[in-house]
C-alpha positions in Angstrom: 0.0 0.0 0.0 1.6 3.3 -1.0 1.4 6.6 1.1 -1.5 7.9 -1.4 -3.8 4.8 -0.5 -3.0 4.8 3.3 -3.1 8.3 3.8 -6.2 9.1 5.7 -8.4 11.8 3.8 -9.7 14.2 6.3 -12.4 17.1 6.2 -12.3 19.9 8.7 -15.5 22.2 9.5 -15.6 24.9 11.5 -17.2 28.5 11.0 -14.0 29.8 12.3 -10.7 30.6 10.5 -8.4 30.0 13.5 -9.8 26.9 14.7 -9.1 25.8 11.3 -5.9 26.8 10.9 -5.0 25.3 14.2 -6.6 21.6 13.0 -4.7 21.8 10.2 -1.8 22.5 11.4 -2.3 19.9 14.1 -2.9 17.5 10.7 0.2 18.8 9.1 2.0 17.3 11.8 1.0 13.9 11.4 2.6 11.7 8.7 -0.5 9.2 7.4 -3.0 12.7 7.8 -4.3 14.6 3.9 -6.5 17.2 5.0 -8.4 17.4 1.4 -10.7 20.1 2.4 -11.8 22.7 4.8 -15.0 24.0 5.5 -16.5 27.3 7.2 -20.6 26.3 7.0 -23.2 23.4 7.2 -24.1 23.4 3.3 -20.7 23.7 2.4 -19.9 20.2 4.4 -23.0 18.3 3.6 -22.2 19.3 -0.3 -18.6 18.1 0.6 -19.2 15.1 2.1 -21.7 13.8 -0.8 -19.2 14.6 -3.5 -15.7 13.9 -2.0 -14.0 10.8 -0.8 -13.3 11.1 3.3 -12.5 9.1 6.1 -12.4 11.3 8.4 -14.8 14.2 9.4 -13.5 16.7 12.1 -16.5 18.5 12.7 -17.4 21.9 15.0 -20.8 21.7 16.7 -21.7 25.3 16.3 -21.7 26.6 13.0 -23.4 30.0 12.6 -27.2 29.6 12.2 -26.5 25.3 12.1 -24.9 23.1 13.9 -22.8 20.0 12.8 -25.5 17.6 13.4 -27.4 19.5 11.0 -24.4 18.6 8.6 -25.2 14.9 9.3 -28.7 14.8 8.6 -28.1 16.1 5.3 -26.0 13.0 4.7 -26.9 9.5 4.3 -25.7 7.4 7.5 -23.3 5.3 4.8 -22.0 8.0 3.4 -20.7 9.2 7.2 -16.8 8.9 7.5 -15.2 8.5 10.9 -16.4 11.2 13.0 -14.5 13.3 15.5 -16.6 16.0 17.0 -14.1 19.3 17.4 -16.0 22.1 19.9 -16.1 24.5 22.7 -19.3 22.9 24.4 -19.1 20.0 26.5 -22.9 19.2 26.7 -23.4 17.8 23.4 -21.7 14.4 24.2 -24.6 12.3 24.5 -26.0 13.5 21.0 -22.1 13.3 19.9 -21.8 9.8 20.8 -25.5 8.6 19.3 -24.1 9.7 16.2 -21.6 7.1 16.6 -19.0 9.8 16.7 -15.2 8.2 17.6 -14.2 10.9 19.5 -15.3 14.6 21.3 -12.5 16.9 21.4 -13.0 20.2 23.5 -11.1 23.3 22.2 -8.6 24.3 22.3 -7.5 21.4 21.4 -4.0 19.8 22.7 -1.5 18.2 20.5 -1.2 14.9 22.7 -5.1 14.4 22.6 -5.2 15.0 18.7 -3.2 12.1 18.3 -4.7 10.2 21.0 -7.9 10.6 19.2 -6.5 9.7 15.3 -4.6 6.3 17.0 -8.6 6.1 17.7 -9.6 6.4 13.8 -6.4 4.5 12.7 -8.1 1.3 14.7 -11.8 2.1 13.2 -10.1 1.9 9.8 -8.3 -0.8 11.0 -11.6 -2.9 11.7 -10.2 -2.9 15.5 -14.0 -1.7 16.9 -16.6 -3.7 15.6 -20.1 -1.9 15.0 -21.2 -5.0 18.0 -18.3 -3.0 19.9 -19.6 0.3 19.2 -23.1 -0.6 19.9 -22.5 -1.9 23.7 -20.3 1.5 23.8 -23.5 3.8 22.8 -25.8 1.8 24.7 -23.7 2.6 28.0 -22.8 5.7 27.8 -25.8 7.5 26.4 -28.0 6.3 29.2 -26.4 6.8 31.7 -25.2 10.5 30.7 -28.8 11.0 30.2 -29.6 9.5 33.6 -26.4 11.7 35.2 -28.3 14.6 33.6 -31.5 13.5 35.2 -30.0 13.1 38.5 -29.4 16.9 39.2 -33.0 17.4 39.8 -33.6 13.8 41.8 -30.7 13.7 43.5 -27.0 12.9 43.4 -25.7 10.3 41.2 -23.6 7.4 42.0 -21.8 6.5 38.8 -20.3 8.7 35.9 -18.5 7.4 32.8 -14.6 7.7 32.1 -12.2 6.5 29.9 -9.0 4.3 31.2 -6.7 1.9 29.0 -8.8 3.6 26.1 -11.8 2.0 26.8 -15.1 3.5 28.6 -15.7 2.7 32.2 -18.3 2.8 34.5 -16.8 4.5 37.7 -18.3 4.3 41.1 -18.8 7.4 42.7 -18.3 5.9 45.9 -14.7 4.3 44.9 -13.6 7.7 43.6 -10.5 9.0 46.3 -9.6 12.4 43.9 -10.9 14.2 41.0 -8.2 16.8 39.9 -8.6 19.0 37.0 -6.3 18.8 33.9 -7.5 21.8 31.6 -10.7 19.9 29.8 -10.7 17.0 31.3 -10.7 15.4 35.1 -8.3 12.8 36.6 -10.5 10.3 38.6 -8.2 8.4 41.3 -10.1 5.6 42.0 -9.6 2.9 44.8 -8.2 0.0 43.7 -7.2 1.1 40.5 -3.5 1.7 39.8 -4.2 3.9 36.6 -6.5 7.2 36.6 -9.7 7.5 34.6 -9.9 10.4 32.0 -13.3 12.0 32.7 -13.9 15.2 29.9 -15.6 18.4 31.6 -14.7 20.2 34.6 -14.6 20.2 38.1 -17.2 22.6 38.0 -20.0 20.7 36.2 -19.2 18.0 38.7 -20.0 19.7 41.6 -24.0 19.8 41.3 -24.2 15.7 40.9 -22.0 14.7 43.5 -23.3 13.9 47.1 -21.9 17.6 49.5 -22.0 14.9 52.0 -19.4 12.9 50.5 -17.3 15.0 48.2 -16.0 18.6 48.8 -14.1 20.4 47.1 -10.8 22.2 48.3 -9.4 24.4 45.9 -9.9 25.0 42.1 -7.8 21.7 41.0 -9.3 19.3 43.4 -12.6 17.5 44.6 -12.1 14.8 47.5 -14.5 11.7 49.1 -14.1 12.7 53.0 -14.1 9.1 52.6 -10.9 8.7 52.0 -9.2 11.1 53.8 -7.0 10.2 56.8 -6.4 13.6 58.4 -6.9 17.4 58.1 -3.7 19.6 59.5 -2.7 23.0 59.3 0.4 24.2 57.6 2.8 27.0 58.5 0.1 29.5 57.4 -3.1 28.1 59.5 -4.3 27.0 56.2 -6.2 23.3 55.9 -4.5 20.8 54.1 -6.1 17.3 53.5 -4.0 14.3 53.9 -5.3 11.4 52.0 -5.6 7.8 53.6 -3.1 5.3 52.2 -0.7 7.5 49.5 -0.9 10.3 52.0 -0.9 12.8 49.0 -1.6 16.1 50.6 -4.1 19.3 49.0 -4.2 22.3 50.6 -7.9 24.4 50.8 -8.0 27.1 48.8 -8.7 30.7 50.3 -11.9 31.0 48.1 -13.5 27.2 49.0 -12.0 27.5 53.1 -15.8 28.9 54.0 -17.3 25.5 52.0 -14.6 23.2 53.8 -15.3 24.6 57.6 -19.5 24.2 56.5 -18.9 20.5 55.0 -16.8 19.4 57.9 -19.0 21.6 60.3 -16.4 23.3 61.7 -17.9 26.5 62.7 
């Protein structure tokens, strides 16, 4: 197979020139990548898609008066290359994912996910997810985002959804020790478990679906389960630092969350 055949033919739409230019260069910088088009609005992509040969679509949600999903319906569900959604929002995931997308990238996009996220397509061209795969995959995840959406007016919710050794996982709320930010994403330390789970979001739009009972959080990089934490101290400067049972990793309270920490742990 020569470079022309394996090189992966690739589509970018987004309404703005920047954005573009970034994915493309992020492209450029990748051997088996031909971006062979780029796109600023929805008409111009559906037309794009019907007449050109593409395996893979990177695709902004918001474009101007449409949206990329209003791309797809204007394209027959064959005709659909591998999909990676490219955008600013976080909360169209679960429609993301019913569209059988391969990946959701959240701008501004890092180098190190890009590529994390074409090894993804490199495997769906491969044949390395099966549609059986990719089925039990949409049929987790989508209801139970839906349900985690549901829970903020019922109550707290007990499991979210993660990614660890590049597959999805169901994570236990209650078996979560840490969730520390990392830009776009959260770092879930979970008991048990010797590698993190990748969780995308923030801490943020965390906070209103996990039990204030359980979890609090300390500063603007950390939440904690009081569950697993062995000891609260003071440092040099009176301020709180948790000590966590077993690796004994320590987080100090930030001076903006100290008035949440005293009410959680009732201190007065």
């Amino acid at each position: 197979m020569n470079g022309e055949q394996a090189a992966i033919r690739t589509l970018i739409v987004d309404d703005e020139t920047p954005a573009r230019q970034w994915l493309r260069t992020l492209c450029a910088r990748i051997s088996d990548i031909r971006v062979v088009g780029e796109c600023a609005t929805a008409s111009e992509a559906s037309r794009a898609l019907r007449t050109s040969s593409i395996d893979l679509l990177l695709l902004d949600i918001q474009l101007g008066a449409h949206t990329g999903f209003q791309v797809l319906d204007g394209v027959a569900c064959s005709a659909v290359p591998n999909l990676v959604f490219v955008t600013a929002h976080d909360k169209y995931a679960v429609r993301a994912f019913d569209r059988r997308a391969v990946d959701y990238l959240l701008k501004p996009v890092r180098e190190d996910r890009f590529r994390e996220s074409l090894e993804r397509v490199r495997r769906q061209l491969r044949g390395g997810m099966t549609s059986e795969i990719q089925s039990a995959v949409r049929e987790t995840i989508i209801p139970l985002e839906q349900s985690l959406l549901a829970m903020r007016m019922h109550g707290y919710t007990e499991r979210l959804v993660g990614e660890r050794d590049g597959a999805y996982r169901i994570l236990e709320c209650r078996n979560m020790v840490s969730l520390e930010s990392e830009g776009n994403y959260v770092r879930v330390v979970e008991q048990g478990s010797e590698a993190p789970a990748i969780m995308r979001g923030t801490l943020q739009g965390l906070v209103g679906v996990l039990d204030p009972e359980q979890f609090v959080r300390v500063s603007r990089f950390a939440i904690l389960n009081l569950a697993f934490v062995d000891r609260i101290e003071r440092d040099a400067d009176s301020h709180l630092v948790f000590i966590m049972r077993g690796d004994g990793r320590a987080f100090s309270v930030g001076r903006a969350y100290t008035a949440d920490v005293h009410r959680v742990l009732r201190l007065g």
